[in-house]
C-alpha positions in Angstrom: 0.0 0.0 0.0 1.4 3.2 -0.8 2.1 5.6 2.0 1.3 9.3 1.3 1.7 11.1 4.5 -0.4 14.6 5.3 2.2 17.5 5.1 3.0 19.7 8.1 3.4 23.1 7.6 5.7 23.9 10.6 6.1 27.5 10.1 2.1 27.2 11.0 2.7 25.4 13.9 5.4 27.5 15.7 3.0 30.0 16.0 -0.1 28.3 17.6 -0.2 28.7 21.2 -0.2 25.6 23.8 -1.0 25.3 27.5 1.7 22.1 27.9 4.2 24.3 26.9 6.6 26.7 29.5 7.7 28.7 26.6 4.3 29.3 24.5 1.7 32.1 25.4 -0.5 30.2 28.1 -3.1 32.7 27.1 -6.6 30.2 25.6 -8.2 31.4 23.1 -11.2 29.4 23.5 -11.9 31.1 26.6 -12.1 34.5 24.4 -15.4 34.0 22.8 -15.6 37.4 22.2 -12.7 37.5 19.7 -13.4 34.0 18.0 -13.8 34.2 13.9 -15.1 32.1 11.4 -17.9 30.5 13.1 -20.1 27.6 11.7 -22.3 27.2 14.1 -23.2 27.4 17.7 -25.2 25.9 20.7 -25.4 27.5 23.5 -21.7 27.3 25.2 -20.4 24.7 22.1 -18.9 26.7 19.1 -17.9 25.2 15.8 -15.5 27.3 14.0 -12.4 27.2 11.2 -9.2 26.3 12.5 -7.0 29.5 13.1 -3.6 27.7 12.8 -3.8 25.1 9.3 -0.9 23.4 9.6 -2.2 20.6 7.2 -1.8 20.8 3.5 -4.8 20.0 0.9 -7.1 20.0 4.4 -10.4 22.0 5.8 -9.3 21.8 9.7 -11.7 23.0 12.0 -12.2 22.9 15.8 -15.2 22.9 17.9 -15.3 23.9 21.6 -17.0 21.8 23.8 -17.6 24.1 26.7 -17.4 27.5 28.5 -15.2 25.5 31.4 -12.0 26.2 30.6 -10.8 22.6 32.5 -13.8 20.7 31.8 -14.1 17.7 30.0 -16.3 14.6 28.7 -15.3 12.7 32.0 -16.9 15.7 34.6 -19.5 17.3 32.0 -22.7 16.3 33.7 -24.9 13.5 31.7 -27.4 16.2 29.3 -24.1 18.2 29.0 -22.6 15.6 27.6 -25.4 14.3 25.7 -25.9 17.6 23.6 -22.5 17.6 22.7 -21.9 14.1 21.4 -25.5 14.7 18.7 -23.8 18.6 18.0 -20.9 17.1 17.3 -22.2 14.3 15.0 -24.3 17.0 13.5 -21.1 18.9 12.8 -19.0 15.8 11.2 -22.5 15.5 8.5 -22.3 18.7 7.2 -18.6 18.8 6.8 -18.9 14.8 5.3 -21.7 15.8 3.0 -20.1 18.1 0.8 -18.1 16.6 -2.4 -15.0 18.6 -1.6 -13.2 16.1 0.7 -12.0 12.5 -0.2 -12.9 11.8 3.9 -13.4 13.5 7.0 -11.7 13.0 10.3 -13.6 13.4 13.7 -11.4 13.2 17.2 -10.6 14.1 21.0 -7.5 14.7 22.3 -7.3 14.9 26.4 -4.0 15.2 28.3 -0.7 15.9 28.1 0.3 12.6 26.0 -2.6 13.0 23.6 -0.7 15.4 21.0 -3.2 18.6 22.2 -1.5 21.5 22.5 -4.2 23.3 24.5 -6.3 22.1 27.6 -9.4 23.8 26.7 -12.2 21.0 26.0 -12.6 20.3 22.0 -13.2 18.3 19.1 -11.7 18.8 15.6 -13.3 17.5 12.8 -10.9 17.8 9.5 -12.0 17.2 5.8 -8.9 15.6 3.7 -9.3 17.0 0.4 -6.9 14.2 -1.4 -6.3 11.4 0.9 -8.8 8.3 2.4 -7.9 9.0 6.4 -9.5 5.2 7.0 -6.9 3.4 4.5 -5.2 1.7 7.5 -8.8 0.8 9.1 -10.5 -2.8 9.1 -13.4 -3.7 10.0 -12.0 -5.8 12.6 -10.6 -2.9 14.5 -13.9 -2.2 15.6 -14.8 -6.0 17.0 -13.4 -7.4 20.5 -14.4 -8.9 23.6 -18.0 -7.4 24.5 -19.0 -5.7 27.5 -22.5 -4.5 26.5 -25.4 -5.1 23.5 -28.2 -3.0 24.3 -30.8 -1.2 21.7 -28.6 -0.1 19.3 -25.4 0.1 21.2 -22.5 -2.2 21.0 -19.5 -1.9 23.6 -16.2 -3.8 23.5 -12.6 -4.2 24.5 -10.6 -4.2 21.0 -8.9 -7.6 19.8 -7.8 -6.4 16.9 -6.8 -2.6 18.1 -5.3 0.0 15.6 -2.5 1.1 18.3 -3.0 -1.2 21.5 -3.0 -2.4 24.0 -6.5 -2.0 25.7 -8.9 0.0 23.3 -12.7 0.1 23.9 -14.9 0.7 21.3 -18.4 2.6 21.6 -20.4 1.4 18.4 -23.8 2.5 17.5 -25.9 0.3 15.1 -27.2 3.5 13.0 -27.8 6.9 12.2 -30.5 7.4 14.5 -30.9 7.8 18.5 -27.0 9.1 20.1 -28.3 9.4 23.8 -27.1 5.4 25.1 -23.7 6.0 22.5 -22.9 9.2 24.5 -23.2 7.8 27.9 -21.1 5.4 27.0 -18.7 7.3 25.2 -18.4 8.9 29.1 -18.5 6.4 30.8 -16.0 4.4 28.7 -13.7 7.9 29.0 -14.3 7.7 32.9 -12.8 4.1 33.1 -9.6 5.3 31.4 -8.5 8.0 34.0 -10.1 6.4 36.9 -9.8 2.5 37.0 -7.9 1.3 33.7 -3.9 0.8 35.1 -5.0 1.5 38.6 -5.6 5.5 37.8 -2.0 6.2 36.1 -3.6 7.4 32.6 -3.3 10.9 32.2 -4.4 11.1 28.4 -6.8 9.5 26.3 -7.8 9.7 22.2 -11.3 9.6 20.8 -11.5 8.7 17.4 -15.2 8.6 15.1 -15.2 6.5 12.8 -18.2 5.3 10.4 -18.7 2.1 10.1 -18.3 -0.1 7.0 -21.7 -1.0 7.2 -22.6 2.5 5.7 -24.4 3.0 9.2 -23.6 4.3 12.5 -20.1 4.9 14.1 -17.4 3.6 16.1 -16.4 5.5 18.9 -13.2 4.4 19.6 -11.5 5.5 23.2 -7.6 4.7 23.5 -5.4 5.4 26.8 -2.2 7.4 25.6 1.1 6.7 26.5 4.5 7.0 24.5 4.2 4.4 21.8 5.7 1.0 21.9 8.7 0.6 19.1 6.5 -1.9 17.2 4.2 0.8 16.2 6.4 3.6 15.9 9.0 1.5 13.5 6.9 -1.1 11.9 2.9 -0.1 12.6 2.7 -3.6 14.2 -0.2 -2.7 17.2 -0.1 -5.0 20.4 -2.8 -6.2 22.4 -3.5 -7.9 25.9 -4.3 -11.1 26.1 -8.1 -12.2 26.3 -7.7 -13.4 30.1 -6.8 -9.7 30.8 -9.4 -8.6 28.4 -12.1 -10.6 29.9 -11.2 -8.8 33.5 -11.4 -5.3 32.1 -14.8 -6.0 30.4 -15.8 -7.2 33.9 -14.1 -4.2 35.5 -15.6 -1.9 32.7 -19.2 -3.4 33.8 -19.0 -2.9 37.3 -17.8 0.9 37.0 -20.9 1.6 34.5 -23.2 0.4 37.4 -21.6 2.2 39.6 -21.8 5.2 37.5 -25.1 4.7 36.4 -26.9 4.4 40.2 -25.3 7.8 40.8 
């Protein structure tokens, strides 16, 4: 398979600001609603707007903020919060999909220091690749595993065939229809990361959206970040746990939904 990578424009990049950093501005400009351009679209606190800082070639990057709290975040939004933002943010990755411009569109999360964000302010960005398929390296299998839940139209699982490793849950929903049960378990997937999964040491976490092969629904697809194994980094080999740890999480993973559910 040919490899045609997405070019960085660096001179870009030197320039955007990031709260990890000691020697960028620490100044967010998410929190300066007031001075925010090139809006899309907005619900109440959530804003969809054009990336100020491109540093993709032959690419539409935008970036929607989740929320008015500057340290919030998917795992403390309360449950309606988080609700409304999961269906805007569907809504979002539609209109961006449906246009003929793009060859695919990109929908993700980064949280934390080891996520590759550069700012702590809570948001999405949703990208339109105007010459490349961002899903070549996807299978269908990435999205099947060991499963934790089946309910309505809601399909949860710990990964067996994970695109990075080593424990990966995925959040699908069946269709295009109902988000509500997807987005609490988006959440409460999210929750498990930071709280339980490695006894609390995670500090960052991905969300990737992908849609399904099926031609309906997505895969919500939640992965713990830390610095990547040499497999993947050299030869995009991804590693997984072995099913008796697998089966443990998935008991784990139940046990902290019930928990979280009979709050």
């Amino acid at each position: 398979m040919k490899n045609n990578p997405l070019i960085f424009k660096l001179k870009i990049a030197k320039n955007k600001p990031s709260t990890f950093r000691k020697d960028k501005n620490n100044v967010c400009p998410f929190c300066d609603v007031e001075h925010l351009t090139d809006i899309y679209k907005q619900k109440e606190e959530m804003i969809w707007l054009h990336n100020r800082y491109p540093t993709l070639t032959d690419t539409l990057q935008t970036v929607l903020i989740e929320s008015d709290d500057h340290n919030g975040d998917i795992t403390t939004y309360d449950k309606n919060k988080n609700r409304k933002l999961i269906a805007f943010a569907r809504d979002c990755y539609w209109e961006t999909e449906k246009t003929e411009r793009f060859q695919s569109v990109l929908w993700y999360k980064n949280y934390g220091p080891k996520s590759s964000g550069s700012l702590i302010h809570p948001h999405m960005q949703i990208v339109g690749l105007e010459k490349e398929d961002g899903y070549k390296y996807i299978q269908a299998n990435n999205f099947e595993g060991i499963t934790v839940l089946k309910k309505e139209n809601i399909e949860v699982n710990f990964s067996t065939h994970p695109i990075q490793g080593y424990q990966e849950i995925n959040v699908n929903i069946l269709d295009n229809g109902e988000t509500d049960l997807w987005a609490d378990w988006i959440q409460i997937s999210a929750q498990y990361v930071l709280e339980k999964m490695y006894n609390g040491r995670t500090d960052s976490y991905n969300l990737f959206f992908y849609p399904r092969f099926e031609g309906e629904g997505f895969c919500c697809k939640i992965i713990p970040r830390f610095y990547a194994s040499p497999y993947f980094v050299g030869y995009k080999l991804s590693q997984c746990n072995d099913n008796e740890n697998l089966e443990q999480e998935v008991k784990k993973l139940n046990e902290f939904a019930l928990e979280k559910m009979g709050e």
